[in-house]
N, C-alpha and C positions, 0 to 999 in steps of 0.2 A: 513281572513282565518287563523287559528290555526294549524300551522305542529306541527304534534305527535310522527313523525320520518321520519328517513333519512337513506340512504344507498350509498354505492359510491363504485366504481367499477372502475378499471383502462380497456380501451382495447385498445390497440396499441395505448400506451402512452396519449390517451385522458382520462378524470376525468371524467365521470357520473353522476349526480347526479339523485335517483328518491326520491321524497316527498311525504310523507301518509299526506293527510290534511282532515279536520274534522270542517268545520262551516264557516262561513262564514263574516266578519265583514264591507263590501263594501267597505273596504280600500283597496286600489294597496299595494303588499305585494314585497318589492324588493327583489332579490333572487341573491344571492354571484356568479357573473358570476364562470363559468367553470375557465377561464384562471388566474383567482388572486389566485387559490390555487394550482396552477401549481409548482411543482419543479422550482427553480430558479440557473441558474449559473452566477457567474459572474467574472470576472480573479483579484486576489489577489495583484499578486507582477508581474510583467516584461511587457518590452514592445515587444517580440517576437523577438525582434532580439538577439541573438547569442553576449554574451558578459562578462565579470564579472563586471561592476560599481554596488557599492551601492550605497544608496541613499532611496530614495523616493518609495512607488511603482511605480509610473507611467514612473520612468525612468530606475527602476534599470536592469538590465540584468542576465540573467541563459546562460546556452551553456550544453542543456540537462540533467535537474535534470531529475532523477530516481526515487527519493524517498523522503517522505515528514514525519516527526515524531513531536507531539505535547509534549513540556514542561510541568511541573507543572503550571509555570506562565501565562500559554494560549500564548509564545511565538509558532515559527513554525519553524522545523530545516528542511535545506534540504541537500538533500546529492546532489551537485552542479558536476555530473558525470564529464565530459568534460573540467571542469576547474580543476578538484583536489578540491574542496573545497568543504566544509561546512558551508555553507551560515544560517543566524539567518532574522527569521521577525519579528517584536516587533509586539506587539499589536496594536498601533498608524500606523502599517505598513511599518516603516523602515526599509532595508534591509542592511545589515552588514555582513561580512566575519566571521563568528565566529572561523573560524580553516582551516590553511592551506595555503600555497603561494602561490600556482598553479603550483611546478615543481611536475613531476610524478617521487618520489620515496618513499622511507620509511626511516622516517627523526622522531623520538620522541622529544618532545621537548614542548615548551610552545607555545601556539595556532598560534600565531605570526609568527614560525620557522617551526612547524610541516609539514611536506610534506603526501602526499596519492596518490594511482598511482589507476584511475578507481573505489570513491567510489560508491557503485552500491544500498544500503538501510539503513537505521539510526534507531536507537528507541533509545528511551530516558526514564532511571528509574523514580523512586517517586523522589528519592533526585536529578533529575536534569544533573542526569550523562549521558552522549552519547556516543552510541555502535553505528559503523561504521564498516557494509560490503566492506573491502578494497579490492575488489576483484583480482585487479592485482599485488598489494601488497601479496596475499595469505596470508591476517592475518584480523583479529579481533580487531579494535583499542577501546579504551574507552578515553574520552576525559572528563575529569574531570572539573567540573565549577570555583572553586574559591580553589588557583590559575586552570585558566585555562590553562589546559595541556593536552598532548597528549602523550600517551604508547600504547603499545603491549601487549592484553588481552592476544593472541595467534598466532600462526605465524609461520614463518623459522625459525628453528634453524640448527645453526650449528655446524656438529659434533667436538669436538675438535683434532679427533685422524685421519680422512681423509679430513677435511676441505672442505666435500659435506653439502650443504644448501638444508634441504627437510622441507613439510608443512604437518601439517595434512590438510590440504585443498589442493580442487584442483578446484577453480572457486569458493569462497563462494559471493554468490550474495543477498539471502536473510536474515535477522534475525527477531526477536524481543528478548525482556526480559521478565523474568515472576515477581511476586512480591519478591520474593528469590534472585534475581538479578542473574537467570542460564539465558543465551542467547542461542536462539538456531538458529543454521544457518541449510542453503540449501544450498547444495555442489554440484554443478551447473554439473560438467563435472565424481566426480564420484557419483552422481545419491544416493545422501546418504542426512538424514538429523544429524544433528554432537549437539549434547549441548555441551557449554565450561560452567565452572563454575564458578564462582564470583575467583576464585585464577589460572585462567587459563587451565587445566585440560578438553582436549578435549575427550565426551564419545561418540562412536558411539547411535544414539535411533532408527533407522529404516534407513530400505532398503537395498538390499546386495550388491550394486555397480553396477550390472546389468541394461539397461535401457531397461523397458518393463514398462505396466499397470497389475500387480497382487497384486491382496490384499491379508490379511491374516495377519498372526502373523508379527510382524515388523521385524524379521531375514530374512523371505523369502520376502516378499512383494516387487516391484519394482517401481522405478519410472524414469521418462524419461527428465532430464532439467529443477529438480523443482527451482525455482525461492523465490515469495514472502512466507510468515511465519506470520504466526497471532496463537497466544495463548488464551484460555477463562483463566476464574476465576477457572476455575474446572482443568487446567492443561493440557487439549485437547489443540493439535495441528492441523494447518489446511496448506495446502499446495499448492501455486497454481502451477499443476505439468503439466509445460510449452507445453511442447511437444506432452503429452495426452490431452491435450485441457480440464483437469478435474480440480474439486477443492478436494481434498485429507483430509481425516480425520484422526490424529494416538490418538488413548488411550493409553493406558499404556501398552495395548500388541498386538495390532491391528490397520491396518491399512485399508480403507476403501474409497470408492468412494464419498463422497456425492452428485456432482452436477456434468454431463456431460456424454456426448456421448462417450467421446473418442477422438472423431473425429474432424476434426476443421470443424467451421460451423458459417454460417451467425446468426445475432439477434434473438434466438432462447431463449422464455420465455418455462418456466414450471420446471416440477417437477421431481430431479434426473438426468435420465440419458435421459429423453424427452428435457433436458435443452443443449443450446449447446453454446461455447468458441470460440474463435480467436485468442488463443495466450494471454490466464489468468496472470496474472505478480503480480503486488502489492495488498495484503489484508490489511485487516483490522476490527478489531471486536469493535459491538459498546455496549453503555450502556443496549441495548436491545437484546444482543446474536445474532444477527443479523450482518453476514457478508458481507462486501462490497469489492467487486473486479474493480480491473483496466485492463478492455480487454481491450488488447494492439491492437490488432487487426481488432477489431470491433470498435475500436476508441470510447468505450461509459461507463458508470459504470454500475455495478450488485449490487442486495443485493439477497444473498443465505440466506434464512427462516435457523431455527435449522431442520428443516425438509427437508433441500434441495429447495424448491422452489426458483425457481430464478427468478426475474424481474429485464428489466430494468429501472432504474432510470433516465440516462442522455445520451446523445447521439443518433444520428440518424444510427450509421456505416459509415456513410461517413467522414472523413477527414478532420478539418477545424477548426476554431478558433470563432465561433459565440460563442455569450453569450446570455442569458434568450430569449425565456424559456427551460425548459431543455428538450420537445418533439421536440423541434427543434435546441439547439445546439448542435454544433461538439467540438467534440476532436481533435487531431492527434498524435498516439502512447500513450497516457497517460499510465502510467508505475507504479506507485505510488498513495496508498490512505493512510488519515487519518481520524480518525471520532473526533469527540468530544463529550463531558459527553451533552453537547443538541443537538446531531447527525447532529452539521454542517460535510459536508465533504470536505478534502481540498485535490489538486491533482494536482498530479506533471504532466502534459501535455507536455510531452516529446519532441515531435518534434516540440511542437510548443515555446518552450523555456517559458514557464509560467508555475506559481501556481494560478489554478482553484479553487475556492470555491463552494460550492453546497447548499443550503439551502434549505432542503427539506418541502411541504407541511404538514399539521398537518394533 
């Protein structure tokens, strides 16, 4: 038999395949089962228990990462919530303290000495440098590689003339960096998204402190407990805006819905606002413009099309720590995504104190 073509269809996470064929040669023709080209997950770095040893993957321990950011070198940062720390995965898979000793304050200093109280998301520039959502710190830390060191992008300050400590923040839980090296955070509690600049210099870019769902120009537009932050190449921002259960678009002078109801809602595929959320958290944008969310909720991963459509990738909604295949593993809380330049995804699985990997089919 001669196939002349192929077509593949996902429906409720099962692979399709149908075959146009054309002749006939009375040789048994073997045909790629369904399941070998199935999404793959499988757990990276921790053994689920609640702890900070490095080590090895298979022993090391997490105590609720949030958030997971990839280096230049294909290393893997994670922002290590529950311990204070900033945890390093090599590529061989070792896992290492990169920054921080575990007491909750705000302590600058070299990685060694540096303190963080609640960091909550990471990304990391071209040259290597790391931006941490210190969120109960109410500051913006950068954590420089060689010497590695830890400052204060942005933060408290305080006044010299009444000796009161205020932040421009107030909950910053999300970021990323753009190629300019501006970070732009989500300002959790006042419903704002904030860019600070490569010299510190925090500019309001959308939302009026308000929490509601209104799009429109970025002065009026609201939002309600946005969370994680993904950047394209083109300078668009994307938002996942917690509490509307929506994933959030801003341009340069507008801000917009792309994917969601609104409303919180079970594993719910399609298109815009037919698509529905459980508590949206960690993005991520891949080499294909193509966004990938961490419902936190629904316990499972998303990829949002530039058009809105949403599928999911991994996870059943139910709760749990299986690995492969990905229509049948669980999550619990995963909070955190990363993608990389050959669209593996790696995920911070929150409750279940591990980094997930995702290896999606061609």
């Amino acid at each position: 038999m001669v196939l002349i073509g192929s077509t593949m269809r996902r429906i409720q996470g099962t692979v399709l395949f149908a075959f146009v064929a054309m002749g006939c040669t009375g040789e048994d023709v073997q045909l790629t089962s369904p399941a070998s080209v199935r999404n793959v997950v499988s757990t990276l770095a921790g053994t689920g228990a609640a702890g900070t040893l490095d080590g090895l993957s298979t022993v090391a321990t997490f105590d609720h990462p949030y958030a997971v950011a990839l280096g230049p070198d294909g290393s893997l940062y994670v922002a290590d919530t529950y311990n204070n720390k900033i945890r390093k995965i090599a590529t061989d898979g070792t896992v290492a303290t990169y920054a921080g000793t575990g007491a909750a304050s705000l302590m600058d200093s070299d990685c060694a000495h540096a303190t963080f109280n609640y960091p909550t998301s990471i990304a990391v520039d071209s040259a290597g440098n790391v931006y941490v959502a210190d969120r109960a710190n109410q500051a913006i830390r950068k954590i420089t590689a060689i010497p590695c060191q830890v400052s204060t992008l942005a933060g408290p300050v305080t006044d010299v003339d009444s000796g009161n400590t205020t932040s421009p923040f107030n909950g910053p839980t999300g970021l990323t960096v753009d190629a300019s090296g501006n970070v732009y955070v989500t300002d959790f509690t006042n419903n704002t998204i904030l860019k600070v600049t490569s010299t510190g210099t925090v500019i309001p870019i959308a939302g009026n402190g308000s929490a509601g769902n209104a799009n429109g120009t970025t002065s009026i537009a609201t939002f309600n407990s946005p969370v994680g932050i993904a950047v394209d190449g083109a300078g668009n921002l994307y938002v996942a805006d917690l509490k509307n259960n929506d994933v959030r678009k801003i341009t340069s002078d507008s801000v917009s819905t792309l994917a969601g109801s609104g409303a919180q809602g079970p594993l719910t595929d399609g298109t815009g606002d037919l698509a529905a959320f459980n508590g949206p958290y960690g993005l991520a944008i891949g080499a294909d413009n193509n966004l990938y969310v961490a419902d936190r909720g629904n316990n499972a991963i998303r990829k949002v099309s530039p058009a809105g459509e949403v599928t999911t990738l991994a996870g059943t909604g139910t709760p749990g720590a299986d690995d492969d295949p990905a229509d049948t593993a669980t999550f619990n809380q995963p909070t955190g995504v990363a993608v990389d330049d050959a669209g593996i995804l790696y995920i911070a699985d929150t409750a279940n104190n591990k980094v997930r990997k995702i290896t999606l089919a061609p």
